[in-house]
C-alpha positions as CSV (number, residue, x, y, z in Angstrom):
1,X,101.6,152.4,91.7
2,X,99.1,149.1,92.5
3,X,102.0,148.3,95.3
4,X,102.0,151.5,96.9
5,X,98.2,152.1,97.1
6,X,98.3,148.6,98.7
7,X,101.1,149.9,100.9
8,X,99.2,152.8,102.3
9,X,95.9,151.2,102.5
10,X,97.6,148.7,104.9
11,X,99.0,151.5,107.3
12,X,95.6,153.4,106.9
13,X,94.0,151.3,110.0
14,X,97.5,152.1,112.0
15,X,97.2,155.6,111.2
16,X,93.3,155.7,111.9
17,X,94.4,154.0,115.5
18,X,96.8,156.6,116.4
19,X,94.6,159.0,116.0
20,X,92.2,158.3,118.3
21,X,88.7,160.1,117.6
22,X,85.5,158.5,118.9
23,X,83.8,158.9,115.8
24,X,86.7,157.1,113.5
25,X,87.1,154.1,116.4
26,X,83.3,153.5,115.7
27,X,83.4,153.9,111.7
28,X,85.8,151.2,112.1
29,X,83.6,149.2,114.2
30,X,80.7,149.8,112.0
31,X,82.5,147.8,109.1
32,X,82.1,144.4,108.3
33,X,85.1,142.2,109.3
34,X,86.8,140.2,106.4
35,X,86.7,136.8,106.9
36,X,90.4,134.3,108.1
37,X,90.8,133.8,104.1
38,X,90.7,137.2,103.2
39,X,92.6,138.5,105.9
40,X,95.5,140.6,105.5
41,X,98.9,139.3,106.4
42,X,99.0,142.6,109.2
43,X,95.6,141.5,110.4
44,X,96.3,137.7,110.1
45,X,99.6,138.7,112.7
46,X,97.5,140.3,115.1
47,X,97.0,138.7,118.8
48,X,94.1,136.5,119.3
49,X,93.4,138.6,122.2
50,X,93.3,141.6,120.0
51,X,91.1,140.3,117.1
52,X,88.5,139.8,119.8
53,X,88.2,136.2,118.6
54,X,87.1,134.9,122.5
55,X,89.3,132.3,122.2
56,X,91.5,132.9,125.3
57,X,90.6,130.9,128.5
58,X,88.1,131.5,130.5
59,X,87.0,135.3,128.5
60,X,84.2,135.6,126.1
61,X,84.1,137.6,122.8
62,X,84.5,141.4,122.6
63,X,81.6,143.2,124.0
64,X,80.7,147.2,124.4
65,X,79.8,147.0,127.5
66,X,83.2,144.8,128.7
67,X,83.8,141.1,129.3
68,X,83.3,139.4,132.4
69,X,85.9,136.9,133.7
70,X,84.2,133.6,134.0
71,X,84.9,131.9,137.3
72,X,86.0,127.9,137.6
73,X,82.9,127.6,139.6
74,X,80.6,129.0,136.6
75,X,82.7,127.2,133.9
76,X,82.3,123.9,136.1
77,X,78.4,124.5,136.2
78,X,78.3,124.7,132.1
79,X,80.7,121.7,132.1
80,X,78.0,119.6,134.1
81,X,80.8,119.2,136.8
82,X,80.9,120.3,139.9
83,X,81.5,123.5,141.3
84,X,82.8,122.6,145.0
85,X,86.7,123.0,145.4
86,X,87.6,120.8,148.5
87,X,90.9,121.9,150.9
88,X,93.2,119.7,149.5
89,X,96.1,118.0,150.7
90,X,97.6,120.6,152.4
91,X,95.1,121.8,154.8
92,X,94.1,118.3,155.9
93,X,97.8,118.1,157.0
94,X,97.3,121.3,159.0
95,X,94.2,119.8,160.3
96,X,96.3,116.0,161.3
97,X,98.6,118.1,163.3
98,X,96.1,120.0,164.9
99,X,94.4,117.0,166.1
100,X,97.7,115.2,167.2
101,X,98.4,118.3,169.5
102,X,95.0,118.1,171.3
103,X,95.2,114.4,171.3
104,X,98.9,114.4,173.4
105,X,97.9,117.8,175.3
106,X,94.8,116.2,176.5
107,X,96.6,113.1,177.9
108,X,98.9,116.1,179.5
109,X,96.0,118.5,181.2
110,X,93.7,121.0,181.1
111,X,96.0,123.9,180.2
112,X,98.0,122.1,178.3
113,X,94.8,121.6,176.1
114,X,94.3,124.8,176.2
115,X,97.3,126.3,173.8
116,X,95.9,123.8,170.6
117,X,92.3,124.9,171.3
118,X,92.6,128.8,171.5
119,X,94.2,127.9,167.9
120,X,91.8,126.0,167.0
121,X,88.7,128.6,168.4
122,X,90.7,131.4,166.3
123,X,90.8,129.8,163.1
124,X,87.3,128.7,163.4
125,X,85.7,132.5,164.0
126,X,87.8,133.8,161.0
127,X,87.1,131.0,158.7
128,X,83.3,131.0,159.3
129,X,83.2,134.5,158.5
130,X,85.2,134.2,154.9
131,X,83.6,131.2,154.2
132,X,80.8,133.6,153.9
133,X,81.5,135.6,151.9
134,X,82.1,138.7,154.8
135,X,85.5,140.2,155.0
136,X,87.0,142.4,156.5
137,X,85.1,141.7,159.5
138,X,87.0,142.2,162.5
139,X,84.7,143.0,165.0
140,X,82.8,140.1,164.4
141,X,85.3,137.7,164.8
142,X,86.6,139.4,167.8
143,X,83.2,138.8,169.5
144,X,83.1,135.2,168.3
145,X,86.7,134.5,169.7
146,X,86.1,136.1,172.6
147,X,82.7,134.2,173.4
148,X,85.1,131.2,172.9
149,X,87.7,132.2,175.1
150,X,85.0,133.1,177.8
151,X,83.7,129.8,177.9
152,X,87.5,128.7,177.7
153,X,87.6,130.3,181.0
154,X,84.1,129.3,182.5
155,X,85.0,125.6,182.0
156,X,88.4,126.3,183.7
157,X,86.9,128.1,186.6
158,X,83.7,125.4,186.6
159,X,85.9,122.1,186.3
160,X,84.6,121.1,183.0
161,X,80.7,121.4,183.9
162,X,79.2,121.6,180.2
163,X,76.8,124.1,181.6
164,X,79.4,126.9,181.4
165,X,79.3,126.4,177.8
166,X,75.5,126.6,177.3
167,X,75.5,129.7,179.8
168,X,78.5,131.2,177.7
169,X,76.6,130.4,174.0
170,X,73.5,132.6,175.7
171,X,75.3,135.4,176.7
172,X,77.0,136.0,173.2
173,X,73.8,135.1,171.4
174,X,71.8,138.1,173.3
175,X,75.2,140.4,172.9
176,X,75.2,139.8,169.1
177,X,71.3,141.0,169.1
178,X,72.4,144.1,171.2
179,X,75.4,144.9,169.0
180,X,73.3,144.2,165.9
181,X,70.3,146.6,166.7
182,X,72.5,149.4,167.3
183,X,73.7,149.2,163.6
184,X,73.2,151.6,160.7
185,X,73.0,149.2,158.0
186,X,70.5,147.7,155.7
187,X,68.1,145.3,157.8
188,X,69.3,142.8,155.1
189,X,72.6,142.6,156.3
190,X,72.2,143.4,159.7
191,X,70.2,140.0,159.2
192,X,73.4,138.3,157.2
193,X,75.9,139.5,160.1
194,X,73.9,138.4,163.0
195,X,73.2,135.0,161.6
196,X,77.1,134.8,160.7
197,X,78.2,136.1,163.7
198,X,75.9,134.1,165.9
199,X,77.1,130.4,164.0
200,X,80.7,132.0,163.6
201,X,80.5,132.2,167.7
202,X,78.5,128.8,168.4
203,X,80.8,126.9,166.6
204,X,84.0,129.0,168.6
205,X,82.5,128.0,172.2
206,X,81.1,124.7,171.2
207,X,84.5,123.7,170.5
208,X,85.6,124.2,173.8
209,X,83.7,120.9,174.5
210,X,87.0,119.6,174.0
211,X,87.9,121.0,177.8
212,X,84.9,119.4,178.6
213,X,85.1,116.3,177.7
214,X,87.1,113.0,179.1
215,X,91.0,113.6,178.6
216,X,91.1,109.9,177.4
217,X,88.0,110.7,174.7
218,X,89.4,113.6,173.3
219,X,93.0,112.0,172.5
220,X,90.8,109.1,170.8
221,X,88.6,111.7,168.8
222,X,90.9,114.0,167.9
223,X,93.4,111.4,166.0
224,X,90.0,109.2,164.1
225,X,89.6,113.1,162.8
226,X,93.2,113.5,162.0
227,X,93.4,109.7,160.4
228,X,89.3,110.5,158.8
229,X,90.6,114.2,156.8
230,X,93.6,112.8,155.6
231,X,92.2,110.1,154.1
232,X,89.7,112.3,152.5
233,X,91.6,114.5,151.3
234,X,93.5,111.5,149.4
235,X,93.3,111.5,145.3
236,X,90.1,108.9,145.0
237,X,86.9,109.7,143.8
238,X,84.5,111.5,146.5
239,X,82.4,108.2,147.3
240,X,85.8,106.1,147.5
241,X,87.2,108.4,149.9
242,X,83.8,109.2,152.2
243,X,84.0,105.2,152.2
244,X,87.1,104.5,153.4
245,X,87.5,107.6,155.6
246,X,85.2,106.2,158.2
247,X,87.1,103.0,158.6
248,X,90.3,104.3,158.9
249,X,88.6,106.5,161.9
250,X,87.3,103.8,163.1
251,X,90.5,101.7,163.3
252,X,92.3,105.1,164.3
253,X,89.7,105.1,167.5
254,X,90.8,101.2,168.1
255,X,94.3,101.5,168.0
256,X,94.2,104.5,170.3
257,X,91.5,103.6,172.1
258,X,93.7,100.7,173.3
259,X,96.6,103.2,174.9
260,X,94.1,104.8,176.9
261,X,91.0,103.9,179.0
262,X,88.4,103.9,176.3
263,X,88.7,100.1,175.2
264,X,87.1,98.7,172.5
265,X,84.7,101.7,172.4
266,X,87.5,103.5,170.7
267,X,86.0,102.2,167.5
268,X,82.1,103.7,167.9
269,X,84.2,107.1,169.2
270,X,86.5,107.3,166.1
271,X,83.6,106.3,163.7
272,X,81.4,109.4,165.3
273,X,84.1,111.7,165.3
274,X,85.6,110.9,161.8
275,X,81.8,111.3,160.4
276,X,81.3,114.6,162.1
277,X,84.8,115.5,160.4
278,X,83.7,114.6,157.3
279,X,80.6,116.9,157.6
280,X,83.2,119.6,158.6
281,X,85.0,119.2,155.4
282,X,82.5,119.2,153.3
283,X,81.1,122.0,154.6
284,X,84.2,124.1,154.2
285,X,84.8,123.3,150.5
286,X,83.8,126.5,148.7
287,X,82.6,127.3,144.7
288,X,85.5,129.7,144.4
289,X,89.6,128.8,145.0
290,X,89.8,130.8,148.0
291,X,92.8,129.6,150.0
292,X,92.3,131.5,152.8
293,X,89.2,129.7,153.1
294,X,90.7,126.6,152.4
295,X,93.6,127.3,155.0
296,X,90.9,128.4,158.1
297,X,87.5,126.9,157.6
298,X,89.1,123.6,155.6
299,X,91.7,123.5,158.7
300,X,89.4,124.2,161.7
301,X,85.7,123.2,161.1
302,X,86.7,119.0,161.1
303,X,88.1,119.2,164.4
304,X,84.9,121.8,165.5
305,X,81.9,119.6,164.3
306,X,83.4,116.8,166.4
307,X,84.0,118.1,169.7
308,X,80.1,118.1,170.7
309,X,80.0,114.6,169.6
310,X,83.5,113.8,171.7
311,X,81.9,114.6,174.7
312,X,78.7,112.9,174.7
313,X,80.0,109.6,173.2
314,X,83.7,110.2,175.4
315,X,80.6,111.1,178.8
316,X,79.3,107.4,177.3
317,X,81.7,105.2,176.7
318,X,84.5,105.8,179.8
C-alpha cells in the first residue's frame, strides 16, 4: 500500500498537466518547489529547460510575463566587454577585391571604372540604410543610388569637373526634403529617414570622386585601402592592428606609387586613404551579428570614406 500511494502521488502532477485547467496550472504554481535534495527521481529527470532553472545560454529564469532573449551585445555590456562586432575576415576580402578592381580599371579608363564603382555606389546606399537599423527600405535606397549614378553621369558628361558632384549632392538633398514632406508618418521618423536617406545618398555620389580623381591616384588609394582592411581585419588586438594597418597602407602607396606617376607621394596617399578606411570600418561594425550589414556597409564604406580624400591628395600630389 506505502508503494502504491507513492506510485500515484508521482503520476498526480502528469495527470494534473494533461488536464489542463487554468486554475490547477496556477495551484501548482502557487506551491512551494522542493529543493535538488528532495527532489523526486521524475522531477530530478526533467530538462533544465523545463524546471525553469535559467541555466541555458543566453535566457533568464521563468517569468509570467515571458523571457527575453538576451542579445551578445547586451551580454557583452554586463561582461564589461565590448559590444561592437567588426566585419571580419571575410568582408575585408570582399572589400581587397573591390579595391584591386578600381585600382587596374582606373589605370584602364573612365568607363572601365565605372563597372567597380556602380558596385561599389549600390552596396553603399543599401548598407547605410541596414546599418541603421531601416529595412525594408527600397525607395530610399533607390533615391540614394540613383543620386549616385546621376553624378556617375554628370562627371562623364563634365570630364571629371568635381562641381558635377557638389551640383548632383544638392539636387538630391532638396529632392529628399520634397519626398519627405509629402509623407504620412510620424515627424520622428520622417526626421530618421531624411537624415538616413540624405547620408545614405552623400556617401553614394561622394564616392564617385573616384571618376574624379587622377587615374594614377585612384589605383594608389584604392590598393593602401585594400592592403589597410585586410590587415585590420587580421586576428591582433584592436590597437595592434589600427597600428600596423597604416604602415602597410603606407608601404602599399609606395610600392604602387612607384608603377605609376605618383612617386614617392605614394606613401602620404596610401597613409590618407588607409586612415580614412580605417574610419570606414569602424564605422560599419555593428552591436548586433548582422551579416548583411557586415557583408554591405563592412564591404563598401572603407573604400567610400576614402574617395574624397583620393582626390584632393591624388589633385596634390601628381
Amino acid at each position: 500500500m506505502p508503494q502504491a500511494q507513492g506510485r500515484h502521488a508521482a503520476a498526480q502532477p502528469q495527470g494534473r498537466a494533461q488536464q489542463g485547467h487554468g486554475q490547477q496550472f496556477h495551484a501548482q504554481r502557487a506551491r512551494p518547489q522542493p529543493s535538488h535534495a528532495q527532489a523526486s527521481p521524475a522531477q530530478a529527470s526533467r530538462p533544465e529547460a523545463e524546471a525553469g532553472s535559467g541555466d541555458g545560454p543566453g535566457y533568464g529564469p521563468a517569468t509570467v510575463a515571458g523571457n527575453t532573449r538576451v542579445t551578445d551585445a547586451q551580454r557583452a555590456r554586463l561582461e564589461g566587454r565590448s559590444p561592437i562586432i567588426e566585419p571580419g575576415i571575410q568582408p575585408a576580402a570582399l572589400t581587397a577585391l573591390l579595391g584591386l578592381l578600381l585600382s587596374v580599371t582606373a589605370a584602364v579608363g573612365s568607363y572601365a571604372l565605372l563597372v567597380p564603382l556602380v558596385a561599389l555606389q549600390a552596396v553603399t546606399a543599401a548598407g547605410w540604410f541596414r546599418l541603421n537599423g531601416m529595412w525594408p527600405a527600397r525607395q530610399g535606397i533607390a533615391l540614394a543610388f540613383a543620386g549616385a549614378l546621376a553624378a556617375d553621369v554628370s562627371l562623364l558628361v563634365a570630364d571629371g569637373a568635381p562641381a558635377a558632384i557638389l551640383g548632383t549632392l544638392g539636387v538630391w538633398v532638396l529632392l529628399t526634403l520634397v519626398l519627405q514632406l509629402r509623407s504620412h508618418a510620424e515627424p520622428d521618423e520622417r526626421m530618421y529617414g531624411l537624415m538616413a536617406t540624405v547620408v545614405s545618398a552623400a556617401l553614394a555620389i561622394v564616392a564617385a570622386g573616384y571618376l574624379a580623381a587622377d587615374a594614377d591616384a585612384v589605383s594608389v588609394g584604392a590598393v593602401a585601402v585594400a592592403v589597410a582592411v585586410l590587415v585590420r581585419a587580421l586576428p591582433l588586438p584592436t590597437v595592434a592592428s589600427v597600428v600596423a594597418a597604416l604602415p602597410a597602407a603606407a608601404g602599399a602607396g609606395v610600392v604602387v606609387g612607384a608603377m605609376t606617376g605618383v612617386g614617392s607621394g605614394g606613401a602620404v596617399l596610401g597613409v590618407g586613404a588607409g586612415a580614412c578606411a580605417l574610419i570606414g570600418h569602424r564605422v560599419a561594425s555593428y552591436d548586433y551579428p548582422s551579416r548583411f550589414v557586415h557583408f554591405t556597409a563592412g564591404v563598401a564604406l572603407p573604400l567610400a570614406a576614402a574617395a574624397p580624400v583620393v582626390y584632393l591628395l591624388g589633385r596634390a600630389l601628381v
